[in-house]
C-alpha positions in Angstrom: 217.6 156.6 239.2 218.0 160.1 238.3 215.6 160.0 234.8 213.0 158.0 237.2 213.1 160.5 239.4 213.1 163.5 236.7 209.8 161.8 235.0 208.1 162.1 238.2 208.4 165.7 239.0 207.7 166.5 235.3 204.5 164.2 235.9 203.4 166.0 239.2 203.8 169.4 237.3 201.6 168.1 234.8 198.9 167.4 236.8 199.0 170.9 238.8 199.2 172.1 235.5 196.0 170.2 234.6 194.4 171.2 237.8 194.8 174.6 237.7 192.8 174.6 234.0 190.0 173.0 235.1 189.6 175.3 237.8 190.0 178.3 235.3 187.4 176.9 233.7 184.8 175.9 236.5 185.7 180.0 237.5 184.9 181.3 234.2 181.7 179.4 234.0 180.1 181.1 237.4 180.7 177.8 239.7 184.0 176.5 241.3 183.5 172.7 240.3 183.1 170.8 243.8 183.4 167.2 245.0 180.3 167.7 247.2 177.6 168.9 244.7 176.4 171.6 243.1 177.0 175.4 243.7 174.3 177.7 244.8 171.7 177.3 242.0 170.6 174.1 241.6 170.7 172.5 238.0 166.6 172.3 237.6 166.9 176.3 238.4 169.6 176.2 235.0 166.9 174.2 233.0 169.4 171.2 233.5 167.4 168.0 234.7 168.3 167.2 238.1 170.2 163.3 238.5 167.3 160.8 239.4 167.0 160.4 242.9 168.1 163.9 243.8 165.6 166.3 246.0 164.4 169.3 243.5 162.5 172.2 244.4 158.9 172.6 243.0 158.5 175.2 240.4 156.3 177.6 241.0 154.3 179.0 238.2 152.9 182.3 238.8 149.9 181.9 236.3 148.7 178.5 234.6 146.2 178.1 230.9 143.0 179.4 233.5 141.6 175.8 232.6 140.9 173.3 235.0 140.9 169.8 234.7 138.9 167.9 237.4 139.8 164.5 239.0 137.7 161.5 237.4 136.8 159.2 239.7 134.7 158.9 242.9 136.1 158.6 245.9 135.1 156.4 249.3 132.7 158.3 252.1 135.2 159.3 254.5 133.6 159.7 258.2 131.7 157.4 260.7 128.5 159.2 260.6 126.2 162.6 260.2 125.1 163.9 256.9 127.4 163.5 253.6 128.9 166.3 251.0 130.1 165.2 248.2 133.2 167.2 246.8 134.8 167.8 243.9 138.3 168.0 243.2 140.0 170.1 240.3 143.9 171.5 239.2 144.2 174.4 236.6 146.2 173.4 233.9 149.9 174.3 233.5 150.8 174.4 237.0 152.6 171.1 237.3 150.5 169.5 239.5 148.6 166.3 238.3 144.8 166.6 239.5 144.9 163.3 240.6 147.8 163.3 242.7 146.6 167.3 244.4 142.9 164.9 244.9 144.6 162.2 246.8 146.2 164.4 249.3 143.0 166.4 250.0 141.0 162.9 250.1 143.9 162.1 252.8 143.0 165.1 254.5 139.3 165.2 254.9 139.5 161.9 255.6 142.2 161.9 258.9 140.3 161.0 261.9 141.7 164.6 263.4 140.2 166.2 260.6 136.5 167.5 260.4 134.6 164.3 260.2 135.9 163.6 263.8 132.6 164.8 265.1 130.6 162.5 264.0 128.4 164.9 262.3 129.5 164.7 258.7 131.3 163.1 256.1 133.1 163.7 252.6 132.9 161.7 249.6 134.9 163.1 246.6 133.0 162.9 243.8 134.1 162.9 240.0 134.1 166.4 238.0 131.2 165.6 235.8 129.0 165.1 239.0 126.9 167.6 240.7 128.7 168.4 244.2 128.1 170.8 247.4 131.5 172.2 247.0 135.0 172.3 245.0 138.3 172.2 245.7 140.4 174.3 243.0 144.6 174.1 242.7 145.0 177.8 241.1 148.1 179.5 240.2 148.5 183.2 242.4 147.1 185.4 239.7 144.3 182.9 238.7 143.3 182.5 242.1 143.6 186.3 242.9 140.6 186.8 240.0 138.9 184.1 241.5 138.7 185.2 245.4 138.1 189.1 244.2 134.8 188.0 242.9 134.1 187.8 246.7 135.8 191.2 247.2 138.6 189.3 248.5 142.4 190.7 248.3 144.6 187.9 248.5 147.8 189.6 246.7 148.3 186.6 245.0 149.5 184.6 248.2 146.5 183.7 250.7 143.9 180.8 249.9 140.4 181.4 250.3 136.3 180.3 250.2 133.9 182.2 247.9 130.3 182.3 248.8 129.7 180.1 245.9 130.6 176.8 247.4 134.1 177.1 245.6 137.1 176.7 247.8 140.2 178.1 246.4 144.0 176.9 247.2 146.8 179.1 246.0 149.3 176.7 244.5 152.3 178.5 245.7 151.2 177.9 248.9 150.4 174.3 248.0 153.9 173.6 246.8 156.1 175.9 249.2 154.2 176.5 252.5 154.7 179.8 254.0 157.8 180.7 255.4 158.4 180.2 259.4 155.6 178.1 259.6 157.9 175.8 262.0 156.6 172.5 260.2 156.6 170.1 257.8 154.6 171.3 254.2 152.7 168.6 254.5 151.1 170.0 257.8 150.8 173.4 256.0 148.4 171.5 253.4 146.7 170.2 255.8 146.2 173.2 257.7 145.1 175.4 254.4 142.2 172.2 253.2 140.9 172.3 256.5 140.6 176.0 257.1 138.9 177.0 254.1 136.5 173.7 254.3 135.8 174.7 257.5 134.7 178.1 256.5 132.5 176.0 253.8 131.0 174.5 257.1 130.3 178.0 258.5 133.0 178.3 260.9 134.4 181.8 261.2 138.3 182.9 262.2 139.6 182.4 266.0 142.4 183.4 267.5 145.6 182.3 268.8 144.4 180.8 273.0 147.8 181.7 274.2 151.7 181.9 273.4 153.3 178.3 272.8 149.7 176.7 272.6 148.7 175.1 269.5 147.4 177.4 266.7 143.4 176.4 266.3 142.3 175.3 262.8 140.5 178.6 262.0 143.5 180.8 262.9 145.0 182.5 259.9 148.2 180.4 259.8 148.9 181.7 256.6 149.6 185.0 258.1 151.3 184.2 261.0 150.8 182.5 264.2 150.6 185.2 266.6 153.1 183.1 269.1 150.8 180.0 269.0 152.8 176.8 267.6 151.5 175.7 263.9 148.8 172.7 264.0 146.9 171.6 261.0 143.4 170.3 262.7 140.0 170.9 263.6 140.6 168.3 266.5 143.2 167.2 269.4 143.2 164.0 271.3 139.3 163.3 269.9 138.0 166.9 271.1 137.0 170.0 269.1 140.0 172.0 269.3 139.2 176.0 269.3 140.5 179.7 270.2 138.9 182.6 270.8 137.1 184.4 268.0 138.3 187.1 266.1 137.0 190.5 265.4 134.5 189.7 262.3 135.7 193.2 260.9 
């Protein structure tokens, strides 16, 4: 009875023995080794893969190869009526982001029925890179798309999107892939927000304001830089109407 007993206590000192090693070791290597996941840094930010099935944050590349490859197919004609642009759709190489997949969110977009084709006045149809087009949609990376809006004499410090004179409409794809923070919704309505603000300068529409504290934030306000105590919303319509705010100083 009393050797039983012995061999268990030298067995329970052997496993706190054990314990206490692993532990060392988990110290010494910068993360206490937990039951409930990983420590602060997540193992993609480590350059270890991530196990399948487990959420990862995008990686954001400040620069990209400064080539762009366009999406390669055509589109449907989004919109019930009014005069059609066609569109092009392109990604600059190296960011991560396959043109096709960026080109079926923005087709998603311009084609929403709260989206600019609401009116009734006009309608989208994507159109493959090799075609001629009345405008372009480019994915840049923050210093690419800085070069590309200061041809306009636009500052953007590598953060905002913008529209060149040129027909080009430029997406920063930091703000593509993380939003901007305090936004107060969901990425994908940030997205949203940033195609349909810059296509609606490409449709002449200049920036408005926020109407009023707790009211929703009208497609041409400046999301990007705040929302000036309006509540973020993606659209150039609400409940089938033009939705607008008062316009803002054009200097």
């Amino acid at each position: 009875m009393r050797r039983k007993r012995w061999r268990g206590e030298l067995s329970l000192v052997l496993l706190l023995l054990l314990a206490a090693v692993v532990a060392a070791y988990g110290y010494h290597r910068g993360a206490l080794l937990l039951p409930f996941g990983p420590g602060p840094e997540a193992p993609e930010a480590a350059g270890i893969p991530a196990p399948a099935g487990a959420p990862t944050r995008p990686a954001v590349r400040a620069s990209g190869t400064g080539q762009f490859e366009f999406a390669s197919v055509d589109g449907p004609v989004a919109g019930t009526g009014g005069s059609v642009l066609d569109y092009r759709v392109a990604v600059e190489d190296g960011l991560g982001v396959p043109a096709a997949q960026f080109s079926a969110i923005v087709e998603a977009i311009l084609s929403d029925p709260r989206s600019w084709t609401a009116g009734g006045t006009i309608r989208f149809h994507r159109v493959a890179g090799d075609e001629p087009s009345d405008f372009t949609i480019y994915l840049a990376s923050p210093v690419l798309s800085e070069q590309m809006c200061r041809e306009d004499g636009l500052h953007t410090e590598q953060f905002t999107n913008c529209r060149l004179s040129d027909d080009r409409v430029v997406i920063n794809s930091a703000r593509w892939l993380t939003g901007v923070p305090d936004y107060g919704a969901p990425l994908a309505e940030y997205r949203a927000y940033a195609i349909n603000h810059e296509v609606g300068h490409e449709l002449g529409h200049q920036h408005e304001l926020c109407p009023g504290p707790g009211l929703p934030a009208p497609v041409m306000q400046q999301q990007t830089l705040g929302l000036d105590g309006c509540v973020a919303y993606a659209w150039p319509y609400r409940n089938g109407v033009r939705y607008t705010g008062p316009p803002a100083d054009p200097r």
